[in-house]
C-alpha positions in Angstrom: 105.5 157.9 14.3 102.8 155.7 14.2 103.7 155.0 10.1 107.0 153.9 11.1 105.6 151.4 13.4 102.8 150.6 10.6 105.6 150.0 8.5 107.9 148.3 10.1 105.1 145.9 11.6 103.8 144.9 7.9 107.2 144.3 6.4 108.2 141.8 9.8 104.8 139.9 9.0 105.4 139.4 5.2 108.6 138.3 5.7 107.1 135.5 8.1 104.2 134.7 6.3 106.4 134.5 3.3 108.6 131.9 4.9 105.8 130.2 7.2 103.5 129.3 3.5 106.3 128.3 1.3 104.7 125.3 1.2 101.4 126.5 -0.3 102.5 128.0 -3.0 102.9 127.1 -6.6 105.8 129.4 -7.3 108.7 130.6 -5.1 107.2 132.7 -2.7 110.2 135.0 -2.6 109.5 136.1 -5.9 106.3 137.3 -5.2 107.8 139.2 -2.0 110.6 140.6 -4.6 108.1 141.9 -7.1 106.0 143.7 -4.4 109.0 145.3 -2.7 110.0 146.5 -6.1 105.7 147.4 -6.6 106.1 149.2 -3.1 109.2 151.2 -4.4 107.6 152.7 -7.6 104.2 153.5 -5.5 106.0 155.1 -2.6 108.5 156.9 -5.2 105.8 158.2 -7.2 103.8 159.9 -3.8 106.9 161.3 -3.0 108.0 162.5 -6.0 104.0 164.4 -5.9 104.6 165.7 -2.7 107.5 167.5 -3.9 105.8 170.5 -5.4 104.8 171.5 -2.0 107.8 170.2 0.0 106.8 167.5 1.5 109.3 164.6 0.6 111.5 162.9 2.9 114.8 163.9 1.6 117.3 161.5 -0.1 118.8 159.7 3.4 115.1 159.8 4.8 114.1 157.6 2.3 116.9 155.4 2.3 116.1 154.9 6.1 112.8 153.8 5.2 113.3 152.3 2.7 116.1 150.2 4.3 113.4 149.5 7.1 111.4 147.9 5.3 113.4 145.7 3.5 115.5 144.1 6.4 112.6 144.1 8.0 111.2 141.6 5.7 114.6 139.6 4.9 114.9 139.1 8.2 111.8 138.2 9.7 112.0 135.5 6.5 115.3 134.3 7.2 114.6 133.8 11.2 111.4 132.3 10.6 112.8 129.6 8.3 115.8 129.1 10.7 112.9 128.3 13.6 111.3 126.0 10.9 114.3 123.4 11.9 114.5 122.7 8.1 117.7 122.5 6.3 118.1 125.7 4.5 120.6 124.7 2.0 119.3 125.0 -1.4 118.1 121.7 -3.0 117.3 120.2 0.3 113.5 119.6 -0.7 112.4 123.5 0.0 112.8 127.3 -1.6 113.3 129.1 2.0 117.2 129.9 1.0 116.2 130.5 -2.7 113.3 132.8 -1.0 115.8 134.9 1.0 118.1 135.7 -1.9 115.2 136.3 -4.2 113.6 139.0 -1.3 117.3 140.4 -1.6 117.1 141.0 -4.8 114.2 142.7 -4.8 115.3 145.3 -2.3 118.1 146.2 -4.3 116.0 146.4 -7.2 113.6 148.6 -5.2 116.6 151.0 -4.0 117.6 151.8 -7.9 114.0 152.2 -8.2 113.5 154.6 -5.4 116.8 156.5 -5.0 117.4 160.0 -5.8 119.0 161.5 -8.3 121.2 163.4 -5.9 122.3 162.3 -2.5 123.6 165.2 -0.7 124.1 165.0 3.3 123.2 167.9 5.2 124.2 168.6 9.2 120.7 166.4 10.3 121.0 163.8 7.9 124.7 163.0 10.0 122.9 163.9 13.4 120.6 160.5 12.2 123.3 158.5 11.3 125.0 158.5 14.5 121.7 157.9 16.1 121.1 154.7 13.9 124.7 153.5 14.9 124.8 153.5 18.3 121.3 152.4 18.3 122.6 149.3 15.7 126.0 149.0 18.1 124.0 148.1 21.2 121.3 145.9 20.0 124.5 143.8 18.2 126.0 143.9 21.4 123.0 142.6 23.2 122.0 140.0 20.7 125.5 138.4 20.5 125.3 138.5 24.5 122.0 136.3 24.1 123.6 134.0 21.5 126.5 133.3 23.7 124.2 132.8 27.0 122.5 130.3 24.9 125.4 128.4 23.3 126.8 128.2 27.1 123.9 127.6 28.7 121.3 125.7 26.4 120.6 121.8 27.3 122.2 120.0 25.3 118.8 118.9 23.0 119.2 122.6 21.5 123.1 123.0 21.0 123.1 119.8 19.2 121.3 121.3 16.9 123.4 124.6 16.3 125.8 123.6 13.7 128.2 125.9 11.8 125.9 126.7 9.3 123.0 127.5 11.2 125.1 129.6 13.7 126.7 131.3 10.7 122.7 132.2 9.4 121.5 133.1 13.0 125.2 135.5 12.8 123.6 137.0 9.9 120.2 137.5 11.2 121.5 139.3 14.2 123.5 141.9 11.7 119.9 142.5 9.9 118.3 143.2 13.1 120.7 145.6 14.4 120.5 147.4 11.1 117.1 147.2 11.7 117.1 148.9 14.3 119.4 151.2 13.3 117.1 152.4 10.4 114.0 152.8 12.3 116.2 154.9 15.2 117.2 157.1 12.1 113.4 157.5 11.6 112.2 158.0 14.7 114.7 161.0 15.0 113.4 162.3 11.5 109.9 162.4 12.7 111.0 163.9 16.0 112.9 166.6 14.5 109.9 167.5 12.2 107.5 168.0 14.7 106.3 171.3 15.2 107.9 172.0 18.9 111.1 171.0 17.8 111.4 172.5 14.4 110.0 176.0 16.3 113.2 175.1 19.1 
């Protein structure tokens, strides 16, 4: 359990740091983020692909939960991050946060085509996980949206003022990436449960 925590903490603080420097560096950050999601991919691939002579490998929707983790853990810790910055994230407005975002999406696609089996077959725990991670994903959506609204009816005026279509829209799609989130990391906390010696003897 603890590596999912590991995990998930690390991807939340490059995503920030990634959008807190953009400023300091002399390229687009994001593509640096990109290229070491896609690094992380290969690396994690090929130590799983080792461990499968002695069965040790997550299987196919194991590491699509992880690797899902990690990327929306690091698109959205970037995107929220750059939506506290107050900037405008519209892309030639004098910063690369928006081109960052898309760029850090990229690369997690890229990483998935690296990563992803050559067969995907679904077994009875592999759907057990699944509706874990979507009741898990329903009520933190729920409760996020429920937070939005209290602060779009409540807020002074000083912060509504400053919630425009477009950055409601962004903090919309922030709130779907953490409810995936959490979704993914529900579906791995069940995975390591169910691999732990009590349960696998029960």
């Amino acid at each position: 359990m603890l590596r999912i925590f590991i995990g998930l903490a690390a991807s939340l603080a490059l995503g920030a740091v990634l959008a807190w420097s953009w400023t300091s560096w002399p390229f687009w950050p994001g593509a640096f983020g990109a290229a070491l999601l896609v690094l992380t991919a290969g690396v994690v691939c090929w130590r799983w692909d080792r461990g499968a002579a002695i069965g040790e490998e997550p299987g196919p929707y194991e590491r699509r939960a992880w690797h899902s983790m990690a990327s929306l853990a690091v698109v959205a810790s970037h995107l929220s991050v750059a939506l506290a910055s107050g900037l405008d994230l519209h892309v030639g407005r004098g910063n690369t946060l928006a081109v960052d975002n898309w760029l850090l999406i990229l690369g997690a696609a890229l990483g998935w085509i690296v990563m992803r089996p050559r067969s995907m077959d679904r077994d009875e725990r592999d759907a057990e996980m699944a509706n874990r991670g979507a009741h898990a994903g329903f009520r933190a959506l729920i409760g996020l949206l429920v937070v939005l609204l209290i602060v779009l009816g409540f807020a002074p005026a000083s912060v509504t003022e400053r919630l425009n279509a477009f950055v409601i829209g962004n903090l919309l799609v922030a709130l779907i990436l953490f409810s995936l989130l959490t979704a993914f990391v529900t579906q791995l906390l069940g995975y390591w449960a169910a691999s732990r010696p009590e349960q696998a003897d029960g």
